[in-house]
DRENGU-922482 format. One record per residue (C-alpha): x, y, z. Coordinates in steps of 0.2 Angstrom, whole numbers, padded with zeros to 4 digits, always signed. Layout:
<pts>
XYZ ...
</pts>
This chain:
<pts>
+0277-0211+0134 +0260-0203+0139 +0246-0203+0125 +0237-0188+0121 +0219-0190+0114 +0210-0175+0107 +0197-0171+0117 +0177-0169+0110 +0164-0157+0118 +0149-0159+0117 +0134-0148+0120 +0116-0150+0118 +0110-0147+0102 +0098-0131+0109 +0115-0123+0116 +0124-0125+0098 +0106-0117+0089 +0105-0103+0097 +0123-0099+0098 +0122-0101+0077 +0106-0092+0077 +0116-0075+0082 +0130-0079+0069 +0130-0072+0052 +0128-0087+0039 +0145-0087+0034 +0151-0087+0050 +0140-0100+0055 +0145-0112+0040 +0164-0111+0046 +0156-0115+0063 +0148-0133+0057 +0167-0138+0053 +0170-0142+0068 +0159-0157+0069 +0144-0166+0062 +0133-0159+0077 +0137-0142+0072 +0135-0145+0055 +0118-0153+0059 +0114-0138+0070 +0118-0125+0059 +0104-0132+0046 +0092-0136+0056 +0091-0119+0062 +0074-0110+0064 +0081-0093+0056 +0092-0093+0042 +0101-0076+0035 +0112-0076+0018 +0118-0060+0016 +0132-0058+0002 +0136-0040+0010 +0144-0029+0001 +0132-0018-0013 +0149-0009-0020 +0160-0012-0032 +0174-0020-0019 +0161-0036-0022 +0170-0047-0036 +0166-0064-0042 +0176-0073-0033 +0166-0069-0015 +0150-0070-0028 +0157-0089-0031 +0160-0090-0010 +0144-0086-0005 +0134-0097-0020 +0146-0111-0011 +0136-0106+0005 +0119-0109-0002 +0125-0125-0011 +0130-0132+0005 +0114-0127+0014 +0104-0137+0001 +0115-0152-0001 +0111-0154+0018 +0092-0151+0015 +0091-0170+0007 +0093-0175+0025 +0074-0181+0029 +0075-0176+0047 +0077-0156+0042 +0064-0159+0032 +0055-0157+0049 +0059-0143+0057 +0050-0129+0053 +0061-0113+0046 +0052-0097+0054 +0061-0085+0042 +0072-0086+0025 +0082-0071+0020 +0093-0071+0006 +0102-0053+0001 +0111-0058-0017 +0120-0041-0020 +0129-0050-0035 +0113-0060-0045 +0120-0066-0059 +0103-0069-0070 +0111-0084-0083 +0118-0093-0066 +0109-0092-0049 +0093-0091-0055 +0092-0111-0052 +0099-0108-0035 +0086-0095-0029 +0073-0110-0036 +0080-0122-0025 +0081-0110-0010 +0062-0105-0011 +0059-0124-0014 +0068-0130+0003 +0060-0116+0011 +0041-0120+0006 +0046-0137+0010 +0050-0131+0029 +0035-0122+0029 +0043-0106+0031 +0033-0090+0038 +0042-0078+0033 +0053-0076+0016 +0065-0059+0012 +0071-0062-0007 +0085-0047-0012 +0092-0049-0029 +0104-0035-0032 +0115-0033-0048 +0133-0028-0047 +0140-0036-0061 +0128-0033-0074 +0135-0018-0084 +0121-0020-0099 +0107-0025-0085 +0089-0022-0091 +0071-0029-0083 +0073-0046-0093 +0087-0053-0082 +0077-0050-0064 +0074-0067-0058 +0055-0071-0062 +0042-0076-0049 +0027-0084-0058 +0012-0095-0051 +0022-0109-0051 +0034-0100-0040 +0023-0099-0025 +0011-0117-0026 +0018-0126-0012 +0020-0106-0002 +0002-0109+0008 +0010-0107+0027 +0020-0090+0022 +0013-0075+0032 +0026-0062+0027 +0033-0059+0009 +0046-0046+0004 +0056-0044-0014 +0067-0034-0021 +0073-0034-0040 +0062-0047-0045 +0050-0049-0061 +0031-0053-0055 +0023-0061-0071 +0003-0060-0072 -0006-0074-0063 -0024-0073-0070 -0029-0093-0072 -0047-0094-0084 -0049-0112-0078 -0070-0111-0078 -0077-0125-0068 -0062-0128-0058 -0062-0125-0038 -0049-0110-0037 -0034-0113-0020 -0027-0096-0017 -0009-0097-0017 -0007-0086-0003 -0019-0090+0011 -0010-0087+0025 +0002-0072+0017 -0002-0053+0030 +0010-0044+0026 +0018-0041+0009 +0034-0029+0004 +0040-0026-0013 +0052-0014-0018 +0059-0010-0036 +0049-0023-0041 +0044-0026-0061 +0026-0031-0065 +0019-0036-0080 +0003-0031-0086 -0012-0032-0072 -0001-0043-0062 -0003-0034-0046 -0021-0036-0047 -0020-0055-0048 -0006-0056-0036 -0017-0048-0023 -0032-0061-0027 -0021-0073-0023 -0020-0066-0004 -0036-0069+0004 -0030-0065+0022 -0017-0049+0016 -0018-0034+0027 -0002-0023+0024 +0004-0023+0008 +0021-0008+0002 +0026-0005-0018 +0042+0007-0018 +0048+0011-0034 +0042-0003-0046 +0038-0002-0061 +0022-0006-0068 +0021-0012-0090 +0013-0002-0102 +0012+0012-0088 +0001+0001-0082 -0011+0005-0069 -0012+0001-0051 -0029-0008-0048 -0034-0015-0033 -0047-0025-0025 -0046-0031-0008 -0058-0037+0005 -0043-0039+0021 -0033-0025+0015 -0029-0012+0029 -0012-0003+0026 -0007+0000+0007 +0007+0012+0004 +0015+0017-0012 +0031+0027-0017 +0041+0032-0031 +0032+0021-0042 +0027+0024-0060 +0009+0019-0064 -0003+0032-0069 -0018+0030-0060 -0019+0020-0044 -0038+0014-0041 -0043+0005-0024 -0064-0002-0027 -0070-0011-0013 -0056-0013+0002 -0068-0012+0017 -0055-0015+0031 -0043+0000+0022 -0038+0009+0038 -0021+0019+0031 -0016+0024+0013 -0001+0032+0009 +0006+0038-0008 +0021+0048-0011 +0028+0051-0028 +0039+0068-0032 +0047+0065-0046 +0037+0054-0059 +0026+0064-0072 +0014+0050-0076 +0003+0049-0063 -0014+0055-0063 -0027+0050-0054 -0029+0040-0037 -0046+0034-0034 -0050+0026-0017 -0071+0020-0017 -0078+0011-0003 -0066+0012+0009 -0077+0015+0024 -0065+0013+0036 -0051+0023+0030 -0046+0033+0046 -0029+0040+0038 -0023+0046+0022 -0004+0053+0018 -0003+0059+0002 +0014+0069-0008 +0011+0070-0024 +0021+0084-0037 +0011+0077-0052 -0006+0073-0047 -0020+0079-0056 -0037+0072-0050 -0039+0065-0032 -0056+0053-0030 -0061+0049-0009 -0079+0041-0010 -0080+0033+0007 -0070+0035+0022 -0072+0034+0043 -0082+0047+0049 -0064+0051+0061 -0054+0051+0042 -0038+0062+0044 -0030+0066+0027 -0015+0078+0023 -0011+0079+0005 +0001+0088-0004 -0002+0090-0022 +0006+0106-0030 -0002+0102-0046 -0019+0095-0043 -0034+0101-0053 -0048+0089-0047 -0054+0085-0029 -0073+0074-0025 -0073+0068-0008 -0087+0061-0001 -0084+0057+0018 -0089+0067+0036 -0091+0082+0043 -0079+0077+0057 -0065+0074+0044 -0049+0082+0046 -0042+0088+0028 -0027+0097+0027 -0025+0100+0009 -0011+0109+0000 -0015+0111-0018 -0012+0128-0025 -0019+0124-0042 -0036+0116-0037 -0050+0122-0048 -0064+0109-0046 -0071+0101-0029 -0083+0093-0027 -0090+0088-0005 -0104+0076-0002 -0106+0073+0016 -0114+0057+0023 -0122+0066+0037 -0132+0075+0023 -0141+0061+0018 -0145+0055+0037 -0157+0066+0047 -0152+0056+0063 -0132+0058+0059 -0136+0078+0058 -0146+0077+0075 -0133+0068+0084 -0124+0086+0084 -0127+0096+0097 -0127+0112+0102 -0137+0130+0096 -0131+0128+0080 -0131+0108+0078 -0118+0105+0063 -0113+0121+0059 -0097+0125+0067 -0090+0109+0060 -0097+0112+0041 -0089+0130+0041 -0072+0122+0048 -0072+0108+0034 -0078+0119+0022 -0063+0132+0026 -0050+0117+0021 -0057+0117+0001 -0053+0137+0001 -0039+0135-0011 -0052+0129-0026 -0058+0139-0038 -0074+0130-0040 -0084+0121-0026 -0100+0111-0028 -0109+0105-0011 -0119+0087-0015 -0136+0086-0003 -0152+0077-0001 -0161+0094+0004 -0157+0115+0002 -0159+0116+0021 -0144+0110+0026 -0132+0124+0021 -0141+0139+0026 -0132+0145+0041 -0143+0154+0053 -0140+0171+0054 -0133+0173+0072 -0120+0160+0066 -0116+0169+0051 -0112+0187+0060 -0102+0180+0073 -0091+0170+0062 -0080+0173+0046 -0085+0165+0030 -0076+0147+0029 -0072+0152+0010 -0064+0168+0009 -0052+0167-0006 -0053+0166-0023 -0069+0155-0024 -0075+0158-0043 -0092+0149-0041 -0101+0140-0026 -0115+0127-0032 -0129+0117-0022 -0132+0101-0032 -0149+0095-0020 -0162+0082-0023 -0174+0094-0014 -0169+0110-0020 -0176+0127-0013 -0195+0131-0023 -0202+0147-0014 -0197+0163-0019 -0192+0163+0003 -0182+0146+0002 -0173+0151-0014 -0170+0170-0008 -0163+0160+0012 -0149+0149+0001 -0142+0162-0009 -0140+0172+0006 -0132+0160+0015 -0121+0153+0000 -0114+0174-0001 -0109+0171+0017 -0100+0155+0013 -0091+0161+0001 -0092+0179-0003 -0080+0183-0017 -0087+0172-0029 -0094+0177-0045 -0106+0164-0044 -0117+0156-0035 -0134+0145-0037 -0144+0130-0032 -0150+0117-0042 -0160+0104-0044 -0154+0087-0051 -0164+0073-0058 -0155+0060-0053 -0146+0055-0038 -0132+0068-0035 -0121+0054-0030 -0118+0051-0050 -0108+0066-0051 -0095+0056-0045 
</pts>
């Protein structure tokens, strides 16, 4: 009587990785069943995926129970020194069914392993199907202690998570960023406590893109920012009042779009010298502050019920400005405070062209004050003013000339207002005037 022996395949371990690689996680755990290779394979791979699925009400807690087991058996093969190892390029975990009293510990141990691996790249989803009386306390909470041992992660995103304030006052003590190595971070209906964004972003030395959509900050707190690597920020749909951005050097790109929360009222972006493009929708905005930008900025903002505009920047700025409601603005040019950046226009007319065309984007205001060094430098000549249409038309109330060296002969003062009419002739009034200090503190 023949004998028939099962027969046992077996595959290089780089075959069985990057055949699990394109599996789903739950496909791949009934894969390592098959034998103690694949079930070694399937843990020691580079990319990991838990995705519970479903975010409708078909989830139920028995494939909530399932997919825990999953995670539970990942990290019961995690003791095993030798995966210990391998480095885990990226962690994503989508929980569509976080249950905050019992999976919290689980989520701990996950972002443990995955520190331990040395992950690069970590995607945290914490949805809340089952919670019928679900408020902010039961998001899982990520405190200091969270992210100590996260020093080789370059890419952070969260959803439905609780940031707690990390601010340390240990005076005399050498402070180790927690994030040295994070680029690029992602948060999404995320809860902050008070100033927690602020410290959060201290902790990131090295960050460059950093996304808030619809969080929530405490307190209506504000949205205060200080970054040295920053080059991309972009907030939506988010609830703080005033977003304030002091000394981001490297800001390139910054976004804001909010049409339905009332709050907000102020964004205020200083020193941002190399901030080439700004996108902002806003329906509540009230007072928007741009002290420093590229001289090639490119701005389009949207603001129905903005009241307030200073922008110190370039003559070469592109500004498309919708605001139907703007009664104040106030322009200080950079080129004004340069005699070599207003020589390196050329042409008959030098600057001019490009003053009236920047100029003719503020029409909308009611009220426009131009910041200068000296009086001369907005009196068009005369042959420019009859071959061209004034660059403020509308319904300009009041045009005023704030200079340090404002006109003093009877000649000088008589060649402004004549060429402050042209600028804008409908309005009712219009005057030079001297300042005593630097016009700059109007800001």
């Amino acid at each position: 009587m023949a004998v028939v022996m099962p027969l046992e395949f077996h595959l290089p371990d780089l075959v069985i990785q990057n055949i699990i690689r394109i599996l789903p996680a739950k496909t791949a755990v009934r894969m390592s069943f098959l034998s103690k290779q694949w079930d070694r394979a399937w843990c020691l791979c580079s990319i990991l995926d838990f995705d519970e699925g479903s975010d409708d009400e078909n989830l139920d807690h028995d494939q909530h129970r399932k997919f825990i087991n999953i995670l539970k058996k990942y990290l019961e093969l995690f003791v095993k020194d030798e995966q210990k190892k391998h480095t885990l390029d990226k962690l994503r975990v989508r929980m569509t069914g976080y249950l905050y009293k019992e999976d919290a510990k689980i989520v701990d141990k996950l972002l443990s392993c995955s520190f331990e691996r040395n992950v690069k790249e970590l995607d945290i989803t914490l949805g809340r199907l089952f919670q019928s009386d679900w408020d902010w306390s039961h998001y899982y909470i990520i405190s200091r202690m969270s992210l100590l041992d996260a020093k080789s992660l370059t890419t952070l995103s969260l959803k439905y998570v609780r940031i707690k304030n990390m601010d340390i006052h240990n005076e005399g003590t050498v402070h180790i960023s927690l994030l040295p190595s994070l680029k690029i971070m992602s948060l999404k209906t995320v809860r902050f406590e008070s100033d927690a964004l602020f410290f959060l972003i201290q902790e990131c030395p090295s960050i460059e893109y950093l996304s808030l959509t619809s969080s929530y900050f405490e307190k209506d707190d504000n949205i205060n920012l200080v970054s040295s690597s920053l080059k991309f920020l972009e907030v939506k749909h988010c609830n703080a009042q005033v977003i304030v951005v002091w000394d981001a050097p490297n800001l390139e790109s910054f976004t804001f779009i909010s049409l339905s929360f009332s709050l907000l009222e102020s964004i205020m972006l200083y020193d941002s010298y190399n901030l080439k493009n700004i996108d902002v929708h806003a329906q509540h905005l009230k007072r928007l502050h741009i002290w420093g930008c590229h001289d090639s900025l490119k701005a389009t903002i949207t603001a129905p019920n903005l009241v307030s505009f200073d922008f110190s920047g370039y003559l070469k700025s592109k500004v498309s400005l919708i605001a139907p409601s703007l009664r104040e603005t106030t322009i200080s040019l950079n080129e004004f405070w340069d005699e070599d950046l207003l020589n390196a226009f050329n042409g008959p007319w030098k600057y001019f062209p490009t003053l009236a065309d920047l100029l003719k984007e503020f029409s909308c205001s009611e009220n426009v004050t131009l910041i200068a060094c000296n009086f001369k430098v907005v009196i068009f000549p005369d042959e420019f003013r009859h071959t061209f249409s004034s660059p403020l038309p509308g319904l300009i109330k009041s045009l005023r000339l704030m200079a340090l060296n404002p006109p003093r002969t009877e000649t000088e003062y008589s060649d402004t207002i004549n060429s402050l009419c042209w600028v804008a002739p409908s309005a009712e009034t219009i005057f030079p005037q001297l300042v005593d200090v630097d016009p700059l503190d109007a800001f």
